[in-house]
N, C-alpha and C positions, 0 to 999 in steps of 0.2 A: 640775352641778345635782344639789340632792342630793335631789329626788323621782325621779331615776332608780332610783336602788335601791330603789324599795318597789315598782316592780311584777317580776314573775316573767320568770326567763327565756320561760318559753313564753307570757305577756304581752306581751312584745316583737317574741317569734317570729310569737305571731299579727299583729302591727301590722303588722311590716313585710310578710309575707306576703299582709296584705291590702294595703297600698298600692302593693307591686311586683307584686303579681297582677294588680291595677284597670291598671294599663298593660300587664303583658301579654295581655291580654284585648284592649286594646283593639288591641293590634299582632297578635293574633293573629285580631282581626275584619276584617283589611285596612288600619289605620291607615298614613299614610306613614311611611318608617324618619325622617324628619328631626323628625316629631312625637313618635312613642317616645323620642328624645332629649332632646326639651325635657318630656317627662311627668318621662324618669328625671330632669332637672334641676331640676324643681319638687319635686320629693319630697324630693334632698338641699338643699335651699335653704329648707327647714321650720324654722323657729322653734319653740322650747318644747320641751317633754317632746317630744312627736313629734319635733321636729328631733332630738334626742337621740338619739331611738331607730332612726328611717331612715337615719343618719349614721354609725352606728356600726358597724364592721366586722364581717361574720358570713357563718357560713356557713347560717343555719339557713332559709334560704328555700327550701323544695322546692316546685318547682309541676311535679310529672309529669307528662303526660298526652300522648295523641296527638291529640285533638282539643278545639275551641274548646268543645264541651260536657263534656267531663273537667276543664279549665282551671276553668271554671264554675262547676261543681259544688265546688273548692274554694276558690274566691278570693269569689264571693258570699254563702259561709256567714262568711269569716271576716272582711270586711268591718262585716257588721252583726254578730258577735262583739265584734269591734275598737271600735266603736261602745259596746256595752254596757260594755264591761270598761273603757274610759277613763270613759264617762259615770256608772259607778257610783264613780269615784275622784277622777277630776279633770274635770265638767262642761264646762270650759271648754277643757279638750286633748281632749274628745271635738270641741267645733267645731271647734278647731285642725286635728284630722287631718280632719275630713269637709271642711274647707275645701282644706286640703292635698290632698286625693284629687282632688276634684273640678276642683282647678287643673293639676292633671299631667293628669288625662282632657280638658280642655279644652286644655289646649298639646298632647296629643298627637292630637287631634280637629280643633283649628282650625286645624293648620300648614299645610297644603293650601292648593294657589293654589284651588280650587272647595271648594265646598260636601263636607261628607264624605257617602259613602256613605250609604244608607239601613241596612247595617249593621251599619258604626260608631257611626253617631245610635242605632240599636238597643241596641246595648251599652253606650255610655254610660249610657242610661236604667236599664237593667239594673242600672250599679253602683250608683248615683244612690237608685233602690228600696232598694238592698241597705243603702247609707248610713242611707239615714230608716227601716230597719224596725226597728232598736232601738229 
């Protein structure tokens, strides 16, 4: 796809950053491991510019941190970054990835035989905000 090359490597770095952050967030809010599996397999199963971009082999995702609020504090900024930088380029791969995000945080939220956590439900919303504040 050749709108892959017009955005930047650290365009990319932020995407994916934020849509493998928004699951580990959500694994790191108590999510079950069999749900974080089906999140990471919603995100590689993306279509479009985003499919392209979480598909593709790298090493540039750092999410340090020791706790659920370090984690936070950098996958919620770059989520709604991620958001701006697609939607000022490509409108429509901006809904692509917030649709994209928002179906891995639901496969890795609803995998559970019960109801998730109060939470889980908590952080989801959290990305959810983060999504729509671009």
């Amino acid at each position: 796809m050749s709108n892959i090359i017009t955005l930047t490597d650290q365009d990319k770095a932020t995407v994916r950053t934020a849509a493998y952050g928004a699951v580990a967030l959500i694994a790191a809010s108590g999510a079950p491991h069999r749900g974080i599996a089906q999140g990471s397999i919603a995100l590689t199963s993306a279509t479009g510019l985003v499919g392209h971009v979480l598909s593709a082999k790298s090493k540039d995702i750092h999410l340090p941190g020791k706790s659920v609020a370090e984690l936070a504090d950098q996958v919620l900024p770059a989520l709604t970054a991620a958001m701006s930088l697609l939607g000022e380029q490509y409108p429509d791969e901006a809904d692509n990835f917030r649709d994209t995000v928002l179906l891995a945080v639901e496969a890795a939220v609803g995998s559970g035989k019960s109801e998730p956590s109060p939470i889980v439900a908590a952080m989801a919303r959290k990305i959810t905000a983060a999504l729509d504040a671009a």
